[in-house]
N, C-alpha and C positions, 0 to 999 in steps of 0.2 A: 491866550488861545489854546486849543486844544491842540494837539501834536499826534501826528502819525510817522510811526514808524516800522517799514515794512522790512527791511534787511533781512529778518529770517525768512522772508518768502521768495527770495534769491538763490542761486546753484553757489555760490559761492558757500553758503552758511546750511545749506540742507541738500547740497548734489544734483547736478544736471537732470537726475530721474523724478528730483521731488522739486526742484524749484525751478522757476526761470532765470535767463540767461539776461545777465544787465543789461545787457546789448541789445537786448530784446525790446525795451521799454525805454529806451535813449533816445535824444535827440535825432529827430529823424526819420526812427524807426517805422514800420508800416504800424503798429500802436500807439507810438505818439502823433501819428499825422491822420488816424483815426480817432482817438480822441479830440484833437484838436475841431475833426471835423464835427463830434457828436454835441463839440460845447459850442458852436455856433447854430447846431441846428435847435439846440434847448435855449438858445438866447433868443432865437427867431420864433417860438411857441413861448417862450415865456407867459406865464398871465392868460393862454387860450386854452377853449377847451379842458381836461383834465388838468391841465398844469395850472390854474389858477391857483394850487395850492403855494403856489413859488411866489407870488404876491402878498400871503400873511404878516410877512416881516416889514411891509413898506409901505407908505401913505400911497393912497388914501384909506386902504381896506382897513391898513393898521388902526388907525385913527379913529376911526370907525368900530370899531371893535373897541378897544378901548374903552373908547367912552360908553358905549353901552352895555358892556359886562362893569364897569362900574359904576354906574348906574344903578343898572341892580342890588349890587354888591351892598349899594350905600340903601338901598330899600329896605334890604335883609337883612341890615347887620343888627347886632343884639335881640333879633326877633326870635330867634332859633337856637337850641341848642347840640340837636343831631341837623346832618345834610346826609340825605339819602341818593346818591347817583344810580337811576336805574337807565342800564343801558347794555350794549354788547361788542364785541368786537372793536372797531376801531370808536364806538363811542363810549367804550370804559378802559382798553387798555393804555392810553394815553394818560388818561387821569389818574388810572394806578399808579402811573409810573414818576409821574411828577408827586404825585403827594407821598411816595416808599422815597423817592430821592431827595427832595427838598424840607422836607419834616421832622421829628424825632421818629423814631420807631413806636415809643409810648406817646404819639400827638394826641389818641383816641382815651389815652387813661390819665392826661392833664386834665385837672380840674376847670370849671368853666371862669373863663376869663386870663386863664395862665396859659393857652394855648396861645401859638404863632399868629399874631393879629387881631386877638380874641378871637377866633371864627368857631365853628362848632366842630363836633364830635364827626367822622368821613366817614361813610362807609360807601362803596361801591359794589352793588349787587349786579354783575356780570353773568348771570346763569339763571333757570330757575327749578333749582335744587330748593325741591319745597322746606327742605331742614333750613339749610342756611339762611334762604332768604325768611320763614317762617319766623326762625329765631333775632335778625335786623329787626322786624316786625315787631316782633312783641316785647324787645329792648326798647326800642322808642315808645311804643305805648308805656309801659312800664315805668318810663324816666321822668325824672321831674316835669310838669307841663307836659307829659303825654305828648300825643300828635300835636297837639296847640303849639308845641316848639319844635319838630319837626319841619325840615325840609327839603323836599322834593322834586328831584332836577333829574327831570324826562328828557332823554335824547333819541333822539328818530326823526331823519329828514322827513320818509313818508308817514311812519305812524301804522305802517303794518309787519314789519317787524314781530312776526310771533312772539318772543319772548317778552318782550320790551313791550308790547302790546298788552298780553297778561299780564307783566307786574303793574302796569299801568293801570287797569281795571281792578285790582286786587286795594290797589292804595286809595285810587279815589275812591273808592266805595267804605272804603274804612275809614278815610277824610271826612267823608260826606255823614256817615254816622257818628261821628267824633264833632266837627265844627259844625253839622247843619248849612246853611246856605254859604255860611264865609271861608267855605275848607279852600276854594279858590287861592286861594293870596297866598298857602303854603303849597303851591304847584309852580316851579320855573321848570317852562318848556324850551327845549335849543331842536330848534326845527326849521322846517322848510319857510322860508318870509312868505313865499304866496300862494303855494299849494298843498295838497297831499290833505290825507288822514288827517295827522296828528293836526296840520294848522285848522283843518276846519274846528275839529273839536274844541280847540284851543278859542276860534273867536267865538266858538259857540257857549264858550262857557268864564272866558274871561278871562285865561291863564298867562303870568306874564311870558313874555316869548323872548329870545334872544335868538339870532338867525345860523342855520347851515350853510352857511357860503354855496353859490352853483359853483361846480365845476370843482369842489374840493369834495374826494373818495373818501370814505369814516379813516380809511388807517392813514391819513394826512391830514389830519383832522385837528390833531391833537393842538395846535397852535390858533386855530381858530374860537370863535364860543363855545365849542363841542368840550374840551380843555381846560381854556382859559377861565370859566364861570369858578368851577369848583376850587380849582387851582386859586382863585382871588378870594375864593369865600374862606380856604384854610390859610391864608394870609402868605402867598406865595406874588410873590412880584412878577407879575405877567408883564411887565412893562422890561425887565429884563431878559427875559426867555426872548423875545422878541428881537431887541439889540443884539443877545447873540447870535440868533438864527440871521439875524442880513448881517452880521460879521463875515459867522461863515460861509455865506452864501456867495459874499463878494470871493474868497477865495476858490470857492465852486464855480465859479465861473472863467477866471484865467484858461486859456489858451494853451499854454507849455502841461503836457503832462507830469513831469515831476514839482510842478508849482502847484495843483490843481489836487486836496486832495479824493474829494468824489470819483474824478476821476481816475485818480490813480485806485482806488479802491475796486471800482469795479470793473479797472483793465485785468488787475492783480488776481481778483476771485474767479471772474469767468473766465481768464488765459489758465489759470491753475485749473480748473476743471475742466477745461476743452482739450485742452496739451496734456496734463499730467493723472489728472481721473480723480480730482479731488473735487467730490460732487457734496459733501457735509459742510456746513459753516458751522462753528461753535461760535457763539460770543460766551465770553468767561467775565466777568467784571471781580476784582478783587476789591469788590465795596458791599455790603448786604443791601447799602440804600441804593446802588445801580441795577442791582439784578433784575429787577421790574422794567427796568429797562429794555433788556435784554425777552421780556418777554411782549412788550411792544415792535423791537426788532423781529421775532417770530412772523407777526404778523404781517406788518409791511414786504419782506424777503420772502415769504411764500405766497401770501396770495397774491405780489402784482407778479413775481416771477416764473410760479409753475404753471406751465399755459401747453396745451396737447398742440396748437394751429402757430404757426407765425404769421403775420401779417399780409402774406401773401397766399394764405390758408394751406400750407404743406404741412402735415403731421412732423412735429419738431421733438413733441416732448420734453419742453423745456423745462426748466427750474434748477434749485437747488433747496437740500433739505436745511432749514435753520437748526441749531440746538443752542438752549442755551444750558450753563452751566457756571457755578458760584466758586471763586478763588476768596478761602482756602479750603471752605466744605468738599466740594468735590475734587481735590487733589484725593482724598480719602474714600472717594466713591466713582468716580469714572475716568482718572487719570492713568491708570492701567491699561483702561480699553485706550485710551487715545495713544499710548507711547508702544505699544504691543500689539494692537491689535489689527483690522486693516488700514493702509496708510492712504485713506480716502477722503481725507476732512482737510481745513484751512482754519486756525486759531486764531480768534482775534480776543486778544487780553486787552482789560482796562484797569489802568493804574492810576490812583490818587497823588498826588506831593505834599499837599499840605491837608493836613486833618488839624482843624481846631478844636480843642480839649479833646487832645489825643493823652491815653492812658499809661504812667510808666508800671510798671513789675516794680517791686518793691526788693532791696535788698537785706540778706541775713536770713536766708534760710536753711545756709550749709548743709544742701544736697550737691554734693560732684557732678553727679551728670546733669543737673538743670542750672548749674551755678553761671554758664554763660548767656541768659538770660535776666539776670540779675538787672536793674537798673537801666535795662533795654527798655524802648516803648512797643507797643500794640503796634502803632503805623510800622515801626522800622520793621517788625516781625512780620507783617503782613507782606509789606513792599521785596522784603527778603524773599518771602516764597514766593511771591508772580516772579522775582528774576530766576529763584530756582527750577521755579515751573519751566519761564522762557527756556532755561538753558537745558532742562532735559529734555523738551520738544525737540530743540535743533539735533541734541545727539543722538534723539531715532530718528530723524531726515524729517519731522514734522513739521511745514511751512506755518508760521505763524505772522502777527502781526500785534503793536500796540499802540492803544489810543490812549495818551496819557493828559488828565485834568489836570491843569493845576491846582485846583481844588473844587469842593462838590458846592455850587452856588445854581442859581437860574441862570445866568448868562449862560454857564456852560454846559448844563444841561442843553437850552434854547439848540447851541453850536452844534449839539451831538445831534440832537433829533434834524435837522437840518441836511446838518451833512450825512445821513444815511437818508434823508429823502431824496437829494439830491443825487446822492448813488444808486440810489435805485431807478430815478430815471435813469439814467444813463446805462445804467446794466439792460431797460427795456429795449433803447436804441440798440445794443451790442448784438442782444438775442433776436434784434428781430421781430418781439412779440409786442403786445399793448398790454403796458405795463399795468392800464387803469381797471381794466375789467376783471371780471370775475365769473364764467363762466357754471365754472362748476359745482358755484353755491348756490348753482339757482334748483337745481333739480334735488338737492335736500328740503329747499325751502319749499316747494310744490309738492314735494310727497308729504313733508307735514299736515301743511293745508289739505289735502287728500284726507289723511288718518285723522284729522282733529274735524272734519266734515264740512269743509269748507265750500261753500257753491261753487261752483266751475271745475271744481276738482276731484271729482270722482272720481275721475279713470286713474289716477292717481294708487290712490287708495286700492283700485283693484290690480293696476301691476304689481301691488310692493305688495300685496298679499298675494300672487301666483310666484312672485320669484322669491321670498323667503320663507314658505311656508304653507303647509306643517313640513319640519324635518325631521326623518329617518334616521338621522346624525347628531344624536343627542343623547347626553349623559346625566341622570338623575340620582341621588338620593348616596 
C-alpha cells in the first residue's frame, strides 16, 4: 500500500507559525470529530448524484466496464498500429498520466510488436495547437498502413466540446478520404450511452461506443472508459488500477482521522491554509514517470476546489493554487523559490522504494570529488535527494508531506488516483463548496462559440469585442 507521511506538516518539526499543533488533529479533537463527521456523510452519498465516481472500483459498474473496454480492446487488437486519443481536460489528462506512469518513456519508439501487450504507438492530442496536432496527423498518414492502421478514440460525453469537436471533424473527414465508406471501424467513441452530440453522430454513422458513466465529472473520469480504453489498448492492466483504487478506498473510508488517509489530507491542507496562510500545493514526485501525474492532480484540486459562492451562495473565494514540480529537475529550478521565498505553500513529495532495473555508476574513474558516487545506484541517488529535499524544507519551517510507492505498478498508481479523489471530496465538504461543478468554464466556453460564430451566441461575440478591444495599451515592432 501506499503510505503517507505527514510529520513535517506538524509545529513540532516546522514551528507553531508554520505547522499544526498535534493536538490539534488527535483523538477527539474538534477535527477529528469533524472528519469523522464528513466520512459518514460521503458514505451516506456514496454511488449518488456526482459521487457515482466512488463506485468505479466495485461491481457492478466495475464488471461492466471491464468487460466492455475489453471487448473492444480484443476488436482492435493487431488492427492498428498508432491510437490517436483526441480529447481534453479530464478526458486526456488521466490518460496521460497512466500511459507516462505505467510505460517505458520510449513505449512510442518500440518497434511494432515489442511494445507492452503488443498495443500501438499513444499519442494523446489534448489541445488544438494546429502544429502539433498537424504533425500526429500527418505521422500516421505517413506510417506504415497510413490511416488504415490508425486509431481513433473520441472522448466527449456531449460531443460539443469545441476542441474535441474540431479535431473530431478534422480526422473523420481525412478517414473518410482515406477508407471511403469503412473509415467507421477506425473511430472508438467513449461518450454519453443515450444522449448528446457525439452519441447521435455516433448511431448515425456506426461508431463503436464505450459509455461515460452519468454522474462521473471528466477529471474523475480517469477510472472509468474515459481512461481505461487507451490504458488496455497500450497493454496496461486496468483490472489492477481498479483493485487498488477499492484498496484504498476502503481505507478512505474509516472513521478515526489518523487511520483514514483522504482524510487526514485534506484536514492537513485546508487547516494549513485557514490557520497558517499556506494557500500553494506543490506536488513534487521524484519519479519522471509520476510527474504526469501530478499534472492530473492540477486538474482535479483546482477546478472542483476554486469556487467564488459556497453552498449557501456567500462570496467565499475558495480554492487553492495546485503546482506541480519534478524531484530532482527542479531542485535545480524552483527549490530556491520554495526554501527563501514566501512561506505560503504545503510540499507534497513522492517517493519510489523499489525500482526494477535500476542503474548502478560504474566504478574506476579516480575523480576525488565524484568518487563517492562510485558503485552507488540512480534510485539510491534519487531517494538521497527527496530526503535532502525533505530535510531542507523543514529547516526553512516549510510544511511538507510524503506519499511513498512501494513501487511504480497499476495497483498503485489505481491507490494514488483514488485517494486524491477521495480527498478532494472531502476537502468540498470542509470548504463548504460543490466540489463537482464548474462554474467558470462555462463563460470561456460561450465566448468561444460567440467568436467562432456560433448560433445563439452573438451577444457573446459582442461583449468580448467591447471589453478587449482595440487597445491603446500596446507595444509593437
Amino acid at each position: 500500500m501506499l503510505t503517507l507521511n505527514y510529520a513535517n506538516c506538524l509545529s513540532p518539526r516546522v514551528g507553531p507559525a508554520h505547522g499544526l499543533d498535534p493536538a490539534s488533529i488527535g483523538p477527539g479533537s474538534p477535527l477529528a470529530r469533524a472528519a469523522a463527521e464528513h466520512t459518514a456523510a460521503l458514505d451516506g452519498t456514496r454511488g449518488t448524484g456526482w459521487e457515482r465516481w466512488r463506485q468505479l472500483p466495485f461491481d457492478p459498474v466495475r464488471s461492466e466496464h471491464l468487460a466492455a473496454v475489453h471487448a473492444v480492446v480484443e476488436k482492435c487488437r493487431g488492427k492498428f498500429d498508432n491510437l490517436v486519443v483526441l480529447g481534453i481536460g479530464g478526458s486526456a489528462l488521466g490518460n496521460i498520466a497512466l500511459q507516462a506512469a505505467l510505460n517505458p518513456a520510449t513505449y512510442n519508439l518500440m518497434p511494432d510488436g515489442k511494445r507492452p501487450g503488443g498495443g500501438p504507438r499513444m499519442f494523446v492530442i489534448d489541445n488544438v495547437d494546429p502544429h502539433a496536432f498537424g504533425a500526429v496527423l500527418e505521422f500516421c498518414k505517413s506510417s506504415p498502413g497510413g490511416l488504415k492502421r490508425t486509431l481513433f478514440n473520441v472522448i466527449s460525453k456531449s460531443g460539443e466540446t469545441a476542441e474535441t469537436a474540431g479535431q473530431f471533424m478534422i480526422i473523420r473527414e481525412a478517414l473518410k478520404q482515406a477508407l471511403g465508406p469503412a473509415y467507421a471501424a477506425n473511430i472508438v467513441a467513449v461518450t454519453d450511452p443515450a444522449k448528446g452530440t457525439m452519441r447521435q453522430i455516433c448511431n448515425q454513422e456506426g461508431f463503436t461506443t464505450l459509455p461515460v458513466p452519468d454522474g462521473v465529472g471528466g477529471r474523475f473520469s480517469v477510472l472509468s472508459p474515459v481512461g481505461l480504453f487507451s490504458a488496455a489498448m497500450a497493454g496496461i492492466d486496468i483490472k489492477s488500477l481498479l483493485d487498488g483504487a477499492a484498496e484504498m478506498d476502503a481505507l478512505c473510508s474509516r472513521e478515526e482521522l489518523a487511520r483514514n488517509p483522504a482524510a487526514m489530507l485534506a484536514t492537513l491542507l485546508l487547516e494549513l491554509g485557514r490557520t497558517k496562510g499556506k494557500v500553494n500545493h506543490v506536488l513534487m514526485p521524484y519519479s519522471s514517470g509520476l510527474y504526469l501525474l501530478a499534472d492530473w492532480f492540477r486538474q482535479l484540486w483546482a477546478e472542483s476546489l476554486g469556487k467564488e459562492k459556497n453552498l449557501k451562495g456567500e462570496t467565499v473565494f475558495a480554492g487553492f493554487t495546485p503546482i506541480k514540480a519534478l524531484g530532482t529537475t527542479d531542485q535545480h529550478s524552483q527549490v530556491q523559490l520554495y526554501r527563501e521565498g514566501p512561506n505560503d505553500k504545503v510540499f507534497g513529495l513522492i517517493e519510489v522504494e523499489s525500482w526494477p532495473g535500476d542503474v548502478k555508476m560504474p566504478t574506476g574513474l579516480g575523480v576525488e570529488a565524484i568518487a563517492y558516487l562510485e558503485g552507488q545506484s540512480m534510485a539510491h541517488l534519487l531517494n538521497a535527494e527527496k530526503r535532502a529535499t525533505e530535510y531542507a524544507l523543514v529547516e526553512s519551517k516549510r510544511p511538507n508531506f510524503t506519499i511513498t510507492f512501494p513501487r511504480v505498478d497499476a495497483r498503485h498508481v489505481g491507490q494514488f488516483i483514488q485517494l486524491w479523489e477521495v480527498t478532494t471530496a472531502y476537502a468540498g465538504l470542509m470548504l463548504g463548496i460543490d466540489a463537482y461543478d464548474q462554474p467558470a468554464v462555462e463563460l470561456g466556453k460561450q465566448a468561444t462559440f460567440g467568436l467562432m460564430g456560433r448560433a445563439g451566441y452573438e451577444q457573446f461575440k459582442t461583449k468580448v469585442d467591447r471589453v478587449l478591444g482595440p487597445s491603446p495599451h500596446t507595444i509593437t515592432g
